[in-house]
N, C-alpha and C positions, 0 to 999 in steps of 0.2 A: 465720855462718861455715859455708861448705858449706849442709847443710840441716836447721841447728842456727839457732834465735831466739836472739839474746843480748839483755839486760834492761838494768839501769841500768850504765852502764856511768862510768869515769872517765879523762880523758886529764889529765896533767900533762905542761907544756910548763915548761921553763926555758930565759932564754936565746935562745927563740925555735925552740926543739929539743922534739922530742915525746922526753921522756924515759920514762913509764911510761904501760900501760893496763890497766886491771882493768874487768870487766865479771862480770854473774851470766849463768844460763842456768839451766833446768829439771834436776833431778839425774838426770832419768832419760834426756837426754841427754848425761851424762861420757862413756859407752862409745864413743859417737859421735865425741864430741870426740878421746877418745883415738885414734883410729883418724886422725882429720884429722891430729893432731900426728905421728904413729907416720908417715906416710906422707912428712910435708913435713921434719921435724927426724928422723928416726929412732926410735931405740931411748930411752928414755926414761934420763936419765943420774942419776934416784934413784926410787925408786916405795918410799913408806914408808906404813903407816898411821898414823893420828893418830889421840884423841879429842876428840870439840868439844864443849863444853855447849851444848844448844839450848836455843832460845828455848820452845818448848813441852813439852820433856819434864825430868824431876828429876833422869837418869840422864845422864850422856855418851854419845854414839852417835859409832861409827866411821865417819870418812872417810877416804879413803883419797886420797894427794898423788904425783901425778907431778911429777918437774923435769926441763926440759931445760938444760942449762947448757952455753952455747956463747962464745965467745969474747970476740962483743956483748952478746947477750942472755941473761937468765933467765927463762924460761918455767915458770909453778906453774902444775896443775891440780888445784885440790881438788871430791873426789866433791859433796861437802857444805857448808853453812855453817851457822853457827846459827839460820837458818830450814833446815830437813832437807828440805825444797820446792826450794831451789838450792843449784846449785854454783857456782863461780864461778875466773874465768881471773885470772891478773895476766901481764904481760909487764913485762921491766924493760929497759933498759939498764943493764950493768953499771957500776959505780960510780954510778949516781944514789943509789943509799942512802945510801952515805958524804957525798956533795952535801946531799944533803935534811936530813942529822943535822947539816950544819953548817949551813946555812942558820938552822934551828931555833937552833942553840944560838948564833948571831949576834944572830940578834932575839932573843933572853929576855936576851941581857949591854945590848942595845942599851935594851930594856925596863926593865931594872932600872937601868941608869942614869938613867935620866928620873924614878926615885921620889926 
């Protein structure tokens, strides 16, 4: 994005629809990122901090999460993840969560009838 690397990244399609994408990127390119999101979406429509437990330290270390939340979409940017080396994007379409929780709870009734 721009002249930001992004790393593993995930496309969920349903339907035959790109419903969600999450991808990592280097943590010490968020400010970057922010700047890309700031110019295309605006003004960030939550900026909270959070803490994460990392994978290599005992202590929680802070990240900090932008959201833009627009009609379509939701947009998260977190500073951090629990590797403290990346951060990491998600884009969603809205309502696929509520889709995805049923989906889920379709196959586990569909699962347990089969025992």
């Amino acid at each position: 994005i721009g002249p930001v690397k992004v790393g593993t990244y995930v496309a969920v399609q349903y339907e035959g629809k790109l419903q969600a994408v999450r991808f990592d990127f280097s943590a010490g390119d968020y400010e970057t990122l922010v700047e890309i999101f700031k110019k295309r979406y605006g003004r960030p429509t939550r900026k909270a901090p959070t803490y994460i437990k990392s994978n290599h330290l005992a202590i929680p270390i802070k990240a900090d999460v932008m959201e833009w939340i627009g009609k379509r979409l939701q947009i998260s940017l977190w500073s951090r993840t629990s590797d403290v080396a990346k951060g990491t994007a998600e884009i969603v379409l809205k309502g696929w969560t509520s889709k995805e929780e049923r989906i889920e709870s379709e196959a586990l009734k569909k699962a347990a009838g089969s025992l």
